[in-house]
C-alpha positions, -999 to +999 in steps of 0.1 A: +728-435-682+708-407-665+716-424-631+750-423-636+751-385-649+730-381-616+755-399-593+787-381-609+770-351-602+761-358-568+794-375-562+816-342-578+839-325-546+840-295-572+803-291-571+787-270-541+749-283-533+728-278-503+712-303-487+680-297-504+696-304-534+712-329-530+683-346-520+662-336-553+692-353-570+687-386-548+652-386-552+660-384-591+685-415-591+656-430-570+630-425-598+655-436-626+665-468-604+629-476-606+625-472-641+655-496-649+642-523-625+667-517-598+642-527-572+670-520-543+689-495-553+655-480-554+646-481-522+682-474-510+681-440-520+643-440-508+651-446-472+684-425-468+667-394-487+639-402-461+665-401-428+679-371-444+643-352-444+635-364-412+669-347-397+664-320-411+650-290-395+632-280-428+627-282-462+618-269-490+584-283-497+595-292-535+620-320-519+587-332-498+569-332-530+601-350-552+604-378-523+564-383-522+563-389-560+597-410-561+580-429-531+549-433-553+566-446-584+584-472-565+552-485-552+533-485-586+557-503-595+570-523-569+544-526-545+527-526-522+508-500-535+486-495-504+519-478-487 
């Protein structure tokens, strides 16, 4: 449920977000994917919010610090956990 309030959100053309935003909201659907077992939709939203940060010529630290956790519940849970 929360993933797809997430993704309407995210998927809205009357909503406005930046970039950093819409990458807190990816790194959300990312988190919920995990906890509903949804192993690669998981890691989907992993890798593209991970292109996206890489592009980009900054963030703010608080999408850095979203994609590290998201990154770190998909391991925990997932595996490996050494990554």
């Amino acid at each position: 449920m929360a993933e797809n309030l997430l993704t309407a959100i995210l998927n809205s053309p009357r909503t406005k977000l930046s970039t950093d935003a819409k990458l807190y909201i990816n790194l959300d659907i990312a988190t919920a994917n995990v906890e509903l077992g949804n192993k690669d939709a998981a890691l989907t939203a992993l890798n593209e919010s991970w292109a996206t940060l890489s592009a980009a010529a900054s963030a703010e630290s608080t999408v850095y610090s979203k994609y590290y956790f998201a990154s770190s519940v998909y391991r925990q849970a997932f595996g490996p956990a050494a990554e």
